[in-house]
C-alpha positions in Angstrom: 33.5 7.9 27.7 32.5 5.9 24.8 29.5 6.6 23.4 26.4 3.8 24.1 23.3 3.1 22.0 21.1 6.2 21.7 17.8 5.2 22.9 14.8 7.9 22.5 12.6 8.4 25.8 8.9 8.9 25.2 5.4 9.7 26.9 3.8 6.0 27.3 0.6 7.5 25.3 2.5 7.9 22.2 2.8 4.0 22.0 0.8 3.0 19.4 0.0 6.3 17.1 1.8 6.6 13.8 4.7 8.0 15.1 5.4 5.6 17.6 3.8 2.3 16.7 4.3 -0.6 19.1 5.8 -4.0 18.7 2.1 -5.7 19.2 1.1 -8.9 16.6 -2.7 -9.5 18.2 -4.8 -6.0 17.6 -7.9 -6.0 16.3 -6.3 -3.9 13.2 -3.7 -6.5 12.3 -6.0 -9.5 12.5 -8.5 -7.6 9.6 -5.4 -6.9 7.6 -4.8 -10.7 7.8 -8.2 -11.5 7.1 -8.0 -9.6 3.9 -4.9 -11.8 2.8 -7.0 -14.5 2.9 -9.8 -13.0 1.2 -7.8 -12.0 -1.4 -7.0 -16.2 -2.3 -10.2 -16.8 -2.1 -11.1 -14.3 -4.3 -8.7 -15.2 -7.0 -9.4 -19.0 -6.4 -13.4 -18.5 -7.4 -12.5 -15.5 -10.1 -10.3 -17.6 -11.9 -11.8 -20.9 -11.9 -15.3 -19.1 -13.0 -16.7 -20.3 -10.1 -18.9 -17.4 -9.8 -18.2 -14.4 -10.5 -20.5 -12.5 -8.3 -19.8 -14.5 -5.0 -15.7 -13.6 -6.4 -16.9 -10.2 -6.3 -18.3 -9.6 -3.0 -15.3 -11.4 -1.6 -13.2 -8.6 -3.4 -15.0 -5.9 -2.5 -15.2 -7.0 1.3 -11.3 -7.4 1.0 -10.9 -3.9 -0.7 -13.1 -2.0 2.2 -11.2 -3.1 5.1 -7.7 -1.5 3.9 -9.6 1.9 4.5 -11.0 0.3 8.3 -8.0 -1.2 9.8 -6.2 1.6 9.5 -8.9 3.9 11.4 -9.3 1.2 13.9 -5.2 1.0 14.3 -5.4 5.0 14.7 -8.8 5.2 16.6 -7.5 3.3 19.3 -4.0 3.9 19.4 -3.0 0.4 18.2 -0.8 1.3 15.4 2.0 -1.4 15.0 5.1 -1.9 13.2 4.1 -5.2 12.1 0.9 -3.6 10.6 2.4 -1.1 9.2 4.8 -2.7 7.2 1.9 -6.0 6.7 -0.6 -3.6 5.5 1.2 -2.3 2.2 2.3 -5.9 1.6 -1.7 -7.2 1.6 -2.7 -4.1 -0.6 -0.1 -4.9 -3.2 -1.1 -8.4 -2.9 -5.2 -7.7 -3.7 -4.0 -5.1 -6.2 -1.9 -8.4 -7.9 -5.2 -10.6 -7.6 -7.6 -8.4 -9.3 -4.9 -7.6 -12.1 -3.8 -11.4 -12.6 -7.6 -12.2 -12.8 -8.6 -9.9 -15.2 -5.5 -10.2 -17.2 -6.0 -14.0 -17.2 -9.9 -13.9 -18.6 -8.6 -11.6 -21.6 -10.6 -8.2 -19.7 -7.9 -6.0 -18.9 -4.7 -5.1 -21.1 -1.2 -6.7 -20.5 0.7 -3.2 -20.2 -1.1 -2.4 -16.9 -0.4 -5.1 -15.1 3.4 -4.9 -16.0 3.3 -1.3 -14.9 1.9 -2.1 -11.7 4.1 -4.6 -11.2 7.2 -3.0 -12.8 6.1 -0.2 -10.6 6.3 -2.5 -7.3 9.5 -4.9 -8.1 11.2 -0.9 -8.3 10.1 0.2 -5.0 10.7 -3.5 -3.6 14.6 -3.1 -4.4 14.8 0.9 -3.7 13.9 0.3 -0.1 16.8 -2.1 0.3 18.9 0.2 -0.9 17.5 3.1 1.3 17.0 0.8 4.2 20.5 -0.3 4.0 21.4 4.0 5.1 18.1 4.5 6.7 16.5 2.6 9.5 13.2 4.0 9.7 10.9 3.0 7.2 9.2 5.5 4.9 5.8 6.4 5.4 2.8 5.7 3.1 2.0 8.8 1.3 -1.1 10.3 0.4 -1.2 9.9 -3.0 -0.2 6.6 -2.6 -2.8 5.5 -0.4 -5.4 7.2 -3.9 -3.8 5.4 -5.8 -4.5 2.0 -4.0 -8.3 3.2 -3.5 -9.2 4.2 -7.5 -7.0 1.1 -8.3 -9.2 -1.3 -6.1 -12.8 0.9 -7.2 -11.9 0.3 -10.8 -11.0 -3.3 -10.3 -14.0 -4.0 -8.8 -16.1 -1.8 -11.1 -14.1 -4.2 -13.9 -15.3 -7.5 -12.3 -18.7 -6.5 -12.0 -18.2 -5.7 -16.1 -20.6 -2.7 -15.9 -21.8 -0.2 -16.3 -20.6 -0.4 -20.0 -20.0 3.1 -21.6 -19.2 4.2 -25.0 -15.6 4.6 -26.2 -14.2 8.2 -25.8 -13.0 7.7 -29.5 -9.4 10.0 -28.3 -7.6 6.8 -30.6 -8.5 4.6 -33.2 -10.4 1.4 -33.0 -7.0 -0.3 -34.0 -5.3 1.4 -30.7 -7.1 -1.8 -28.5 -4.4 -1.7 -26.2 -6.5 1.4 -24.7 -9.9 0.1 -24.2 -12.1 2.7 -23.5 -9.9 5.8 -24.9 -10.5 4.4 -28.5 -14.3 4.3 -30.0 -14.9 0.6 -28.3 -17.0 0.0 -25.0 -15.7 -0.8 -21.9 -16.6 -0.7 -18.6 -16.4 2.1 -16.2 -14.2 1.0 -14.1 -10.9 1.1 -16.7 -11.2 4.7 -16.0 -10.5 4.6 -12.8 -7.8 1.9 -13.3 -5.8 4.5 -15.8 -6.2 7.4 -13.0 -4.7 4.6 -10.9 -2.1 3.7 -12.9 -0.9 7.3 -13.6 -1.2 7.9 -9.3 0.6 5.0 -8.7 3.4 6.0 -11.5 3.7 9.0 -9.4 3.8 7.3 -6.4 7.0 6.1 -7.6 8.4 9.0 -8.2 7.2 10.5 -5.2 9.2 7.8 -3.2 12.0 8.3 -5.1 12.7 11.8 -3.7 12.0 10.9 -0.4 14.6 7.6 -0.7 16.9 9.8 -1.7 16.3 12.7 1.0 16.4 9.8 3.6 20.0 8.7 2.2 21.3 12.3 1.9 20.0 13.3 5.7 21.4 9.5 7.1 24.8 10.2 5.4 24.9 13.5 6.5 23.8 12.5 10.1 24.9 9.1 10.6 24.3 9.4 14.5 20.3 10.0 14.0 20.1 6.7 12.7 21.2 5.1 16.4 18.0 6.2 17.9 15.9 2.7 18.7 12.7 3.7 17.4 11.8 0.1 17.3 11.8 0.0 21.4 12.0 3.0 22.8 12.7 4.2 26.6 8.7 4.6 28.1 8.9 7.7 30.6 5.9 9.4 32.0 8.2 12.4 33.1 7.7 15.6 31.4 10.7 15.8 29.8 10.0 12.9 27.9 10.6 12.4 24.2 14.2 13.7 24.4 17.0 11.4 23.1 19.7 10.1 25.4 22.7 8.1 25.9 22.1 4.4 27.2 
C-alpha cells in the first residue's frame, strides 16, 4: 500500500501553545503586533520630519513594550498562531529598522551599526530560504535573540531621548568617532546598550546558523519527518493522541 500524507494527531488543548500554534488571524495577540507596525510609521514619520521628538518618543516606546505583551497574551491564553509567529519577528525587525534609519538620518548614531544590523538580517532573510527549502518547520526564536531585540529597542529609545549624557570611556582616541562613547567624547547612555545589542544580535546569527544547518542535516537524514502536517494537524481528544499516523 502506498504510503499517504503523514498527518500528526493531537490533544485539542495543545492548539494554540508554542508547539502547536493554530491557523487563527483575529487574536487579541496578533492585532497588538499589528498595531505596533503601525506605530512604528508613525514613529518614523514624526522622528524624521522633527515633528517632535518627544511625542516620536512615546510612540516608540509604546511600540517597543508591546513585543514583550503580545507574546504573554499569545501564551497566557493559548492563542499562539502561526501567523503571529512568523508576523512578530517581521514587526520587530521592522521597529528595530525605524529607530536605526532615524537616528542614522539625524547624524546620532554611526553608519557601521545600521549596516550590521541590517547585514545581519538580509543573511538570516536568505538562510531560511535555503533551510526552508529542506525543512518545513520554521525555527524558533531563541533566547538570546529575543535580548538582543530588547537592549537593541532600550538603547534606541534611550538614544532618542538623547540622555542621560555620560562621559566617554576614553578605551580609543578622540579621532576613533566611529565609536561614540568607547573614545573620550560624550554620548548618551543608550549607545551602550545598542553595542551589547549589536554583539547579541551578531551572535544570534551565528546561533541560527547551527541550528539551520542541524535542521538540514536531520531533514536529509530523515526526509519522512518532514511529511508530518504541522500546519493542520488531526484534533483527537483520545488518549493516545499526539502520535503520528498514516492518512
Amino acid at each position: 500500500m502506498a504510503a499517504g500524507k503523514i498527518r500528526k494527531k493531537i490533544k485539542k488543548e495543545l492548539i494554540g501553545t508554542s508547539d502547536y500554534p493554530s491557523n487563527k488571524i483575529f487574536t487579541i495577540s496578533n492585532f497588538i503586533t499589528f498595531t505596533r507596525l503601525i506605530l512604528t510609521g508613525v514613529f518614523l514619520y514624526l522622528f524624521v520630519t522633527d515633528q517632535n521628538r518627544y511625542v516620536a518618543l512615546a510612540i516608540y516606546a509604546i511600540a517597543a513594550s508591546t513585543d514583550w505583551l503580545d507574546g504573554q497574551i499569545a501564551r497566557m491564553t493559548k492563542t499562539v498562531s502561526w501567523l503571529g509567529k512568523m508576523l512578530d519577528p517581521i514587526v520587530d525587525r521592522a521597529l528595530l529598522f525605524t529607530g536605526v534609519v532615524g537616528l542614522v538620518a539625524r547624524g546620532e548614531l554611526p553608519l557601521w551599526i545600521c549596516l550590521a544590523i541590517v547585514g545581519r538580517d538580509v543573511y538570516l532573510f536568505l538562510g531560511n530560504f535555503v533551510v526552508r527549502h529542506f525543512h518545513r518547520r520554521p525555527i524558533d526564536v531563541v533566547f538570546i535573540g529575543k535580548l538582543a531585540t530588547a537592549l537593541l529597542m532600550s538603547g534606541f529609545t534611550l538614544m532618542l531621548l538623547g540622555m542621560p549624557m555620560l562621559d566617554g570611556l576614553g578605551l580609543v582616541p578622540a579621532s576613533v568617532s566611529w565609536l561614540p562613547g568607547i573614545n573620550d567624547v560624550a554620548a548618551p547612555l543608550g549607545i551602550y546598550f545598542v553595542y551589547a545589542g549589536v554583539f547579541c544580535s551578531l551572535a544570534t546569527g551565528g546561533v541560527y546558523t547551527v541550528k539551520g544547518i542541524a535542521a538540514i542535516r536531520a531533514a536529509i537524514a530523515h526526509p519522512e519527518d518532514e511529511d508530518d502536517d504541522f500546519l493542520n494537524p488531526e484534533i483527537d481528544d483520545s488518549d493516545d493522541a499526539e502520535v503520528v499516523e498514516n492518512a
